[in-house]
Every structure is written in C-alpha cells, then in structure tokens.
C-alpha positions as semicolon CSV with decimal commas, in nm:
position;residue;x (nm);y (nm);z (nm)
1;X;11,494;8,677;12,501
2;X;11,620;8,966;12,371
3;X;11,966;9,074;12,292
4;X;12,088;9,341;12,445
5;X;12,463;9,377;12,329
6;X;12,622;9,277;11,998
7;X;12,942;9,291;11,835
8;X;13,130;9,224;11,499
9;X;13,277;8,938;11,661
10;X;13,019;8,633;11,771
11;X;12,769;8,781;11,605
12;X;12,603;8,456;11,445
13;X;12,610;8,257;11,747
14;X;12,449;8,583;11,943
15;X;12,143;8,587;11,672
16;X;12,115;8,183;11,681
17;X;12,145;8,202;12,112
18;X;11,847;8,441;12,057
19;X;11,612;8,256;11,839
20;X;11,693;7,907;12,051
21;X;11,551;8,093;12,362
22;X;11,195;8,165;12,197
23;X;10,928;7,922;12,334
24;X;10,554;7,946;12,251
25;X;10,481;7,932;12,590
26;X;10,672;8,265;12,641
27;X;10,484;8,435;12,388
28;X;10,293;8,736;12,479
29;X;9,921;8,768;12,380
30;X;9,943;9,003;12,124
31;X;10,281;8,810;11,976
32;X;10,039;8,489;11,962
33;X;9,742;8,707;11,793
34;X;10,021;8,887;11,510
35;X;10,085;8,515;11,422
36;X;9,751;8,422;11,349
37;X;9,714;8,684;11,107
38;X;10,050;8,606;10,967
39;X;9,938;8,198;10,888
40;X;9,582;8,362;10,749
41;X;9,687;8,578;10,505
42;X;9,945;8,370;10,394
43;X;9,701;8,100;10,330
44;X;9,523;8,335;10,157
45;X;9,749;8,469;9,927
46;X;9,936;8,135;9,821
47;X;9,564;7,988;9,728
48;X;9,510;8,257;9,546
49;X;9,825;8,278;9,373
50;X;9,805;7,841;9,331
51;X;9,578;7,948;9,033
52;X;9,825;8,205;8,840
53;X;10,076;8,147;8,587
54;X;10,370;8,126;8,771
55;X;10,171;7,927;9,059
56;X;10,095;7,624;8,799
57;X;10,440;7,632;8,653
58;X;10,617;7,609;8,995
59;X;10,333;7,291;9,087
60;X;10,438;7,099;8,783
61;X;10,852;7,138;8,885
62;X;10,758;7,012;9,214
63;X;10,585;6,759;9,123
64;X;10,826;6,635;8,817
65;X;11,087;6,512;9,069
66;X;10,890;6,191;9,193
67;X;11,000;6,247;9,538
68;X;10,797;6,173;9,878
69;X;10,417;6,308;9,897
70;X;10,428;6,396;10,209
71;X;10,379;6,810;10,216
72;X;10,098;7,018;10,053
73;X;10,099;7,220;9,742
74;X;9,840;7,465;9,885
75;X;9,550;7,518;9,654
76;X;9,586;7,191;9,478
77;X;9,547;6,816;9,520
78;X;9,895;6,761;9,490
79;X;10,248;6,678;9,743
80;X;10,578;6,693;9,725
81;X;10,869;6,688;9,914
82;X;10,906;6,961;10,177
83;X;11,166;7,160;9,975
84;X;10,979;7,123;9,707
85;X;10,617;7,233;9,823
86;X;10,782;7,474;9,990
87;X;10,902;7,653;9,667
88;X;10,537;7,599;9,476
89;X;10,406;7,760;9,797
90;X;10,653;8,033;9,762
91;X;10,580;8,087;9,471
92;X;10,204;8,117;9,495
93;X;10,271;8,307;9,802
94;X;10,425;8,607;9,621
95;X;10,219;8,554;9,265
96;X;9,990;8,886;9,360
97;X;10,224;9,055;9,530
98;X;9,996;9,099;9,784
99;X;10,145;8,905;10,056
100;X;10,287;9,023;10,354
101;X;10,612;9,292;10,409
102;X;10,808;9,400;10,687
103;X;11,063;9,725;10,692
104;X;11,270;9,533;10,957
105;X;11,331;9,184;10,749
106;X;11,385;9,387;10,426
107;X;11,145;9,254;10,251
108;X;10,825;8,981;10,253
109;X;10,899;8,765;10,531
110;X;10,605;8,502;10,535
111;X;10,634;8,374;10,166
112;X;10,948;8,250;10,292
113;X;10,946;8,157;10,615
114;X;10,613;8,036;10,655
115;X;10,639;7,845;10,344
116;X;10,920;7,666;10,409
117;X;10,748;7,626;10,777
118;X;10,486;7,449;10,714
119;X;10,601;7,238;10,480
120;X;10,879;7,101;10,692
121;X;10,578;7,126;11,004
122;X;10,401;6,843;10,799
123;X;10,708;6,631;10,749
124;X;10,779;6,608;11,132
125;X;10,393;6,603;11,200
126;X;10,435;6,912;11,423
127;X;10,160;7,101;11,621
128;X;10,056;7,439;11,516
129;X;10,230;7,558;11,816
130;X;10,559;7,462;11,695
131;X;10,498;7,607;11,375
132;X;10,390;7,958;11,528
133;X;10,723;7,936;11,772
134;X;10,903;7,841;11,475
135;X;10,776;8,157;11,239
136;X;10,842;8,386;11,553
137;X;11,152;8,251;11,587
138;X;11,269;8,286;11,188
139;X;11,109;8,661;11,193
140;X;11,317;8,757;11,474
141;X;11,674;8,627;11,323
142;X;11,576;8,748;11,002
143;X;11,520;9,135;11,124
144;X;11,805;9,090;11,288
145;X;12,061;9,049;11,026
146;X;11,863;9,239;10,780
147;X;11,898;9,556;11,003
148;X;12,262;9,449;11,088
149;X;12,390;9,455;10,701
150;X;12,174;9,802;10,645
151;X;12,088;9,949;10,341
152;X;12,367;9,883;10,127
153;X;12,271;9,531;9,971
154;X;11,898;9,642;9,858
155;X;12,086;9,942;9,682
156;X;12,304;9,738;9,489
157;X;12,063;9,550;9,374
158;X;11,972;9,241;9,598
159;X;11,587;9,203;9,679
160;X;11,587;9,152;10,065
161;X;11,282;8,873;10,030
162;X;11,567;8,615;9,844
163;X;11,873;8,747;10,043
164;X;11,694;8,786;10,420
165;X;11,415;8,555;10,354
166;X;11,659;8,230;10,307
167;X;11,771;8,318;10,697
168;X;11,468;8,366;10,792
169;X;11,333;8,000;10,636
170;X;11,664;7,810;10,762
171;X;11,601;8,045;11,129
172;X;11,242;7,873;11,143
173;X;11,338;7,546;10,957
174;X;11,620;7,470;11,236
175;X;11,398;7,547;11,539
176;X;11,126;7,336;11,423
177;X;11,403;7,075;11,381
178;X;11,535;7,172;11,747
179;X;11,851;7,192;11,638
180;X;12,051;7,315;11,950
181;X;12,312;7,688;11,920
182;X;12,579;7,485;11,737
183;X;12,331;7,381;11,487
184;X;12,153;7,680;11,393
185;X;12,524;7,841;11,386
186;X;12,581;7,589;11,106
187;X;12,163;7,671;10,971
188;X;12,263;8,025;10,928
189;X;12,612;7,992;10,776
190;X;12,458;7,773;10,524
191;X;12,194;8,000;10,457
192;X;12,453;8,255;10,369
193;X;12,628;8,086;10,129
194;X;12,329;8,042;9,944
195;X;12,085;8,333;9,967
196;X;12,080;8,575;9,649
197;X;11,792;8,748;9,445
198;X;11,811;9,004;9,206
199;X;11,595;9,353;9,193
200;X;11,638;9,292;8,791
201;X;11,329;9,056;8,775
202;X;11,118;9,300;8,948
203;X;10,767;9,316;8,710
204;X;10,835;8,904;8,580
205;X;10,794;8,622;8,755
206;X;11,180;8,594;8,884
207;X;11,071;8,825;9,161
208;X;10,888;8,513;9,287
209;X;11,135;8,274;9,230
210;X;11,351;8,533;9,498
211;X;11,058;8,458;9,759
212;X;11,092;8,050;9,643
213;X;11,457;8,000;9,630
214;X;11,444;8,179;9,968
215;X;11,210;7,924;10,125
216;X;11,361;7,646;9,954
217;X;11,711;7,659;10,012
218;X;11,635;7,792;10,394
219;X;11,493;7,444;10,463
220;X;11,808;7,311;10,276
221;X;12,000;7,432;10,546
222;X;11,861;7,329;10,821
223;X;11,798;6,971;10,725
224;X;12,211;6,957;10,594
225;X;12,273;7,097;10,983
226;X;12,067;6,796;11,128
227;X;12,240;6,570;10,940
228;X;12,602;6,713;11,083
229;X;12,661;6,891;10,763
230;X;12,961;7,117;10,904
231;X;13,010;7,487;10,839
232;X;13,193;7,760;10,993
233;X;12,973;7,909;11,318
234;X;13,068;8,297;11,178
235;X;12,904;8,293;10,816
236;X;12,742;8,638;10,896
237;X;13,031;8,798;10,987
238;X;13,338;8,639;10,940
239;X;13,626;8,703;10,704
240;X;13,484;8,668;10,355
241;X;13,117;8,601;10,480
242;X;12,761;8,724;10,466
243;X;12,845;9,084;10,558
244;X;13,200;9,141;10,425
245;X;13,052;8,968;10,056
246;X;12,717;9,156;10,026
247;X;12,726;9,465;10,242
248;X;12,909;9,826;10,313
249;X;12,708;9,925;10,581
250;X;12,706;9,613;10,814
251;X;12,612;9,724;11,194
252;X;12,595;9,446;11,442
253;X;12,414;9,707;11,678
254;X;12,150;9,847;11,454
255;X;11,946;9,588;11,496
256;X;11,893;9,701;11,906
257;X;11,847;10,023;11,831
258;X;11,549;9,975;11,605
259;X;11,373;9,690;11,769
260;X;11,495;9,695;12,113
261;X;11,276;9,454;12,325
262;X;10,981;9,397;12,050
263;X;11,000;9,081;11,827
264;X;11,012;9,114;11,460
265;X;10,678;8,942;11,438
266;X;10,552;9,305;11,524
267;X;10,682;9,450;11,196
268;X;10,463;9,253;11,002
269;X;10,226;9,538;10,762
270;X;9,972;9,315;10,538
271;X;9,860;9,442;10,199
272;X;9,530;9,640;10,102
273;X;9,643;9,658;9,729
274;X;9,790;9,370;9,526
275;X;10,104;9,573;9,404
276;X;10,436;9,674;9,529
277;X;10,445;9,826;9,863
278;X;10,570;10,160;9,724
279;X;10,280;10,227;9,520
280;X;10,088;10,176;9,814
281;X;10,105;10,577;9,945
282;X;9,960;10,680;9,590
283;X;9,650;10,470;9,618
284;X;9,585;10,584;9,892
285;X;9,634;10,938;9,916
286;X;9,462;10,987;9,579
287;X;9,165;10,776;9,782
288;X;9,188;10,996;10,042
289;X;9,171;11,314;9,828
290;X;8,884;11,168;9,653
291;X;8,699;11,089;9,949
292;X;8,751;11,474;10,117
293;X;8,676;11,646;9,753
294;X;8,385;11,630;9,473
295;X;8,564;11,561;9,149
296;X;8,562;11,330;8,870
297;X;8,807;11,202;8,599
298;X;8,711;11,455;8,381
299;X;8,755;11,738;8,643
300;X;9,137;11,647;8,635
301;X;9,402;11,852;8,490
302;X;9,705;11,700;8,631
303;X;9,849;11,419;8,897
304;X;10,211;11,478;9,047
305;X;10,324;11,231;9,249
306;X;10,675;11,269;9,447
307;X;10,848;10,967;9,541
308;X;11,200;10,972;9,686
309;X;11,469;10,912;9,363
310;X;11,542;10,537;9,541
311;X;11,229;10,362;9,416
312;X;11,275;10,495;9,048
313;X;11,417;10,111;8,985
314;X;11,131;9,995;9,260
315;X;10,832;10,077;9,136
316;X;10,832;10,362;8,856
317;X;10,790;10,141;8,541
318;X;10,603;10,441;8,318
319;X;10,391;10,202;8,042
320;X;10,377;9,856;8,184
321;X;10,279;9,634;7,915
322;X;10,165;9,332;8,160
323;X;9,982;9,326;8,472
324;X;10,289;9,200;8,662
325;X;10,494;9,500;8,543
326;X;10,147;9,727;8,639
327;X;10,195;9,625;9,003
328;X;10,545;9,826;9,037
329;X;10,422;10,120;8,819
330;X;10,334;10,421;9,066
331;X;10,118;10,555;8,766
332;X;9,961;10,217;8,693
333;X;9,851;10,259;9,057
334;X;9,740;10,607;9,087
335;X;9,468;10,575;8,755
336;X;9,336;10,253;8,957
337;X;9,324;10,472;9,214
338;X;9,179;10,786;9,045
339;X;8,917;10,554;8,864
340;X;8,796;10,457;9,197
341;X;8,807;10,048;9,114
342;X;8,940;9,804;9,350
343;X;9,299;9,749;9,391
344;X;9,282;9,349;9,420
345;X;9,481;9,132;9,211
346;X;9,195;9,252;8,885
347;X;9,333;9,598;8,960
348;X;9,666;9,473;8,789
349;X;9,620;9,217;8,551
350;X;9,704;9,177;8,163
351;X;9,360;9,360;8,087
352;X;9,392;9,598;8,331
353;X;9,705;9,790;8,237
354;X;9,605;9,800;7,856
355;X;9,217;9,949;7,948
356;X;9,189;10,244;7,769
357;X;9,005;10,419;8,054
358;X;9,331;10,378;8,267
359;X;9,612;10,504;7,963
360;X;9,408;10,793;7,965
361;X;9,438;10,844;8,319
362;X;9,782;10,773;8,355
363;X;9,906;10,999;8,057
364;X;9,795;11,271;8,342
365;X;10,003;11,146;8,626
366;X;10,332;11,262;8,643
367;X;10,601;11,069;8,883
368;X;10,874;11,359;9,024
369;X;11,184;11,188;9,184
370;X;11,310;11,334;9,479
371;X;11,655;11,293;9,684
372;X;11,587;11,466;9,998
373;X;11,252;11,231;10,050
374;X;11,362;10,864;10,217
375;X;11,278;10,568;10,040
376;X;10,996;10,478;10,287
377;X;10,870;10,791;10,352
378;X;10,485;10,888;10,258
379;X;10,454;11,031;9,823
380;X;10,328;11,352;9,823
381;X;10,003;11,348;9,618
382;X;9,921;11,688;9,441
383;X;9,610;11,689;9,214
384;X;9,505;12,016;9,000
385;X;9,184;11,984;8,856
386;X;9,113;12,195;8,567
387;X;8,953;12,492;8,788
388;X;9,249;12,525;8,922
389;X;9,263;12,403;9,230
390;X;9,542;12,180;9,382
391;X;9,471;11,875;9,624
392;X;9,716;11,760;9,815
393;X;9,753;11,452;10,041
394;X;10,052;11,186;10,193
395;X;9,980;10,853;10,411
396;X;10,229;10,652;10,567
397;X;10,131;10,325;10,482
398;X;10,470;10,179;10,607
399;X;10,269;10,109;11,038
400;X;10,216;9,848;11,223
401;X;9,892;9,806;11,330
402;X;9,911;9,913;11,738
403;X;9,811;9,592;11,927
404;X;9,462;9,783;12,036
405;X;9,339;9,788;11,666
406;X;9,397;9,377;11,640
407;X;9,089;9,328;11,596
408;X;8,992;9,567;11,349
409;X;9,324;9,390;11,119
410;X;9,141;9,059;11,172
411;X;8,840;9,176;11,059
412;X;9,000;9,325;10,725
413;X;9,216;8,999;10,645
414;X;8,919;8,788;10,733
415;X;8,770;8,941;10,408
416;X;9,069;8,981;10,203
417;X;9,072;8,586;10,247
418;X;8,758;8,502;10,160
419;X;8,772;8,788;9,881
420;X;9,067;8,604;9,746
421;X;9,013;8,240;9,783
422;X;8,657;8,209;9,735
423;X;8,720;8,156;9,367
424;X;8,964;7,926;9,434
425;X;8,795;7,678;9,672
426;X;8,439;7,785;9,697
427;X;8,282;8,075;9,953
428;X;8,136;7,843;10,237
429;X;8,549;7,654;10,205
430;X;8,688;7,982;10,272
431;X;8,457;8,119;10,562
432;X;8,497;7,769;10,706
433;X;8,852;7,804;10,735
434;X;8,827;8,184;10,867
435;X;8,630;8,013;11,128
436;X;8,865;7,704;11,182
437;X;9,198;8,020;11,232
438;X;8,924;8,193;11,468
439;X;8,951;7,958;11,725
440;X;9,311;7,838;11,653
441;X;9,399;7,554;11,883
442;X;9,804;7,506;11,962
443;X;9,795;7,167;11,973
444;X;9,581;7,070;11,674
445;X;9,790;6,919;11,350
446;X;9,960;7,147;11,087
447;X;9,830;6,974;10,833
448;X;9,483;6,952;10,977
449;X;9,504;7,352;11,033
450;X;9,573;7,433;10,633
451;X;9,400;7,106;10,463
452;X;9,109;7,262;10,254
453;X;8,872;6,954;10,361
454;X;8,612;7,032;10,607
455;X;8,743;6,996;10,959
C-alpha cells in the first residue's frame, strides 16, 4: 500500500507501516515476474563472483568463525551462519560489478537485500514466497529513504549500496521475521546507526565490502529487533539521526513524487557490461556508432566522450592499472567498446586493461567533464575518424524495462546466467537451474530454489 502523504515528523514509522502492508498475495503480475529476474541474476552474479579474489577471501572469514552451518555460501560447498553467508554472498554478489542497480535505492539493491534474504530465508526454512514478499518489501523502504535524504550523501562521499542497502537488508530481514510496525521501527533505527560505505574504495575490493557490510549488518538489525533489542522508533529522522547526520537535502516527500503508486521493485535496471553503471552509455553508444557506420580502429582519429563533471570521482580513472580499477574507467570502457570484444567480466580483468591493443585505443579517447549535463544523463559520444568525419551518438541506459518487453529481459538474463556460471558449475547445472526459476513455484523451499544439486 502506498503512501500517499509524508512528513518530517513520523516519518520512520510511515516507511515501516508501508513495507508491513506488502503481501505476496497482493502482488501484481508483473511485480511477481520483476522478482524473478531479480533472484536470477543475482544467483548469477554471486556464483560467478564465488570464484574471484575477493569472493574466496570473504568464504574463508565466514567460515573461520565456527558458527552454525545452516545458510549457503553460494558457489561453494560451504555454510555459515546467516550473517555470515550473507556477507560472502555479498561479496560475490558485487565481485563483477555486474549485478543489479537501481536510480531510486541509490545504488545496487539485490547484493544486499537479497543476500541477506536468503540467507536468513534458509534459517527460518521459509518458502520462496516469503522471500520474494520479503525482497519487495526491502526494495520499497529502501527507495524510499534513499529518495527522501536526496543527493547530498552520494556527493559527499557515501556509496548508496553500503548506506541504503543496510535498510534495505534489515527492511527485508524484519518482514521475513514478521516483525510487527514497532519492530521494524526499531529494524530501521538500527540500521541507521550502522550503515556507512565510502566512494574512496571505488576500483578495490572495499567497494564490495560496502555491498557486504550492507547485507550483513541489515540482518543484524532485524534479528537484535526480534529479540526486543530497543531503539528509538525516529532513527531516520529524528534529532541527531539518519537524515540530520548524513544528509543536507533530506525530503520526506520526494520519495511520492518520483515513485508515486509503483513499487521500487520496478526500478530494478540489470547489467549488459560488467563495469560501473556510468560507463555503461559509452559502450554503448560507441556500439551503436559502430553498428550504423563502416570503420575500423585504424580509421579513428579521435574519441570524445562528455560525461557530466559528477562522475569524474565515479568512473573516470584515466590508466587503470587492474581490472577492478578498468571497470570505473570511462576510457577503459570505450577501447572495449571500440575493439568490438565483449564487455563480460574478461572485458575488465588484470590482462585486459594492460593489452596493448586497448592502451592504444584508449590514448585516443578523450573524457570532457561537463556541469550543465546531470549525473545520470546519457555521454555524448563524438568519434572523428581520420577523413574527417564526426560520429555522434548518446543512449540512456539508466530504463526500466516497460513490463511489455519482460520477456525479452528474461531471455537476455537467461544467457547472461548461463554465460556466467557455466564455468562455475558446469553448462547443463546452469540451464537446469534457468529451467528450475522458469517455472518458479511460491511454495517450494528457499534452499531447494538456489541449491546447485539437481532438483
């Protein structure tokens, strides 16, 4: 149920009265279908990410502590606690960067909050309905006070997917734990005193830790409410709270005027390229330019690409010396893109961003900064190729896929999963569990839904 007034004042307990009042059964068609693509690519992206660096370093923390096997550490053999598998999942989630983003919770939602979902959806042996009403349910409170505190945060340097995404893990965590107004009043306030994450670690494995910490300490906070942990029911807004700590531009009614009726669950945009979301524009209006024209490498003289002057500490890193730094370098992107190879997670590895073929390419592209052009608007792709003529091209890559083109999405994230954990698990593994999401039944198991055994 949707809220249709909000004020300074009560502002917590109007977000938490929302989220209690979401029910799976209420859940319109196309609500029900977003979700299933949510669960699948997050799958697909946290197997894929089990096997990285940062994925087998965040396994071998959560599995140090000796605590309770009784959640999954996706990709592996291995369980943990919830909290615990909930921050290796996290992790692995947001390993590629190619996980899922939303303009409306600031951020990736589902590394989080789906994370920290299932996890906890094992522990209390819930269906996959209650984990689906549960995500919805954390989405929705998470837009909601991510458009409420505005811009300001992200500009000083917090990276919505650890500030937002711990609401929207403790948002999820409480519902599945039907804890009733009072308690997710308590959920949220706790959330707030812990959620943080710095833009600083963008391009190192910190930013993933953000996504973990998020998911982690979310859960935290709803299992401390259960257990009649107390906390003030105004943590948002309140005198030396959420808002008043991390933001200048807090608007309780923003949040209305963006979303009005639709649920946040509809903001969801999943990845085509396993970088930062803001390079995203250059791959593909340099693909786009390449498709509509006949050049090659060698027919290029120059490559301007004009980004608004708010992602210069985003994703303009000008020589990134590692593949992690290569996926928030907007001329990383473009000579991936200019080459004409595919931008999966190879696109952006160690090898890739030291390939001689690519330096060459980017020493052409030129990244122009510019005030008047917002942060998420399309770049402006100019090409002049040495006959002089110019190419130009921009692509908003920041919409939601209209419900009529569902089934197109599902058709591209059925092969981005088996494109990603196929050499994880095994092709006829990963086309068995495309099939087993297909027909998704609400009342099968959580844990039978994600184990990697055949069904």
């Amino acid at each position: 149920m949707p809220v249709t007034e909000i004020s300074p004042e009560g502002f917590t307990t109007q977000v938490a009265t929302e989220i209690a009042a979401i029910r799976h059964a209420d859940l319109p068609p196309h609500a029900l279908t977003r979700a299933k693509h949510v669960l699948l690519d997050w799958l697909g992206v946290v197997i894929a990410g089990s096997v990285e660096p940062t994925g087998r370093i965040a396994q071998a923390i959560a599995t140090d502590s000796g605590s309770r096997p009784v959640a999954t550490i996706i990709g592996t053999h291995l369980r943990s606690s919830p909290r615990d598998a909930a921050l290796a999942n996290a992790i692995a989630a947001h390993a590629l960067d190619f996980d899922d983003s939303s303009l409306w919770t600031d951020g990736h939602p589902s590394a989080a909050i789906v994370s920290a979902t299932v996890a906890l959806g094992e522990m209390v042996d819930a269906t996959t309905a209650q984990v689906v009403e549960a995500i919805v349910a954390g989405l929705q409170g998470q837009a909601r006070i991510a458009l409420a505190m505005g811009p300001s945060a992200y500009e000083n340097g917090f990276h919505g997917t650890g500030v937002y995404g711990t609401f929207g893990a403790a948002g999820a965590s409480a519902r599945l734990l039907n804890l009733d107004i009072d308690g997710i009043e308590r959920t949220y306030t706790l959330a707030a005193t812990q959620a943080s994450g710095l833009r600083r670690v963008f391009g190192s494995m910190g930013k993933h830790l953000n996504a973990a910490k998020a998911a982690s300490n979310g859960l935290l906070a709803a299992q401390l409410a259960s257990k009649g942990f107390t906390a003030p029911s105004d943590g948002i807004e309140g005198r030396q709270g959420f808002a008043w700590t991390h933001s200048t531009t807090f608007d309780p009614s923003r949040p209305q005027g963006v979303m009005g009726d639709r649920l946040a669950i509809e903001s969801v945009l999943f990845k085509r390229h396993a970088s930062c979301h803001g390079t995203h524009s250059s791959i593909d209006g340099i693909a786009k330019l390449r498709a509509q024209n006949a050049f090659t490498e060698g027919d290029i003289a120059d490559v301007q690409l004009y980004v608004s002057e708010k992602v210069a500490d985003i994703c303009c890193i000008s020589d990134p010396a590692t593949g992690l730094e290569g996926k928030f370098s907007q001329r990383h992107a473009a000579s991936v893109a200019l080459a004409g190879l595919g931008t999966g997670p190879e696109a952006f590895s160690d090898e890739s961003v030291h390939d001689p073929r690519l330096i060459a390419l980017r020493q052409k592209v030129a990244v122009l900064l510019e005030s008047d052009r917002a942060m998420t608007a399309p770049t402006k792709v100019a090409i002049t190729l040495l006959n002089g003529d110019r190419l130009e091209a921009e692509v908003d890559v920041f919409e939601p896929t209209p419900d009529a083109e569902l089934p197109a999405e599902w058709k591209a994230l059925e092969s981005k999963f088996v494109a990603l954990t196929s050499p994880v698990i095994g092709s006829s593994a990963a086309r068995a569990l495309v099939e087993r999401f297909t027909h998704l039944d609400p009342e099968s198991k959580i844990s039978q839904l994600l184990s990697l055994q055949p069904a």
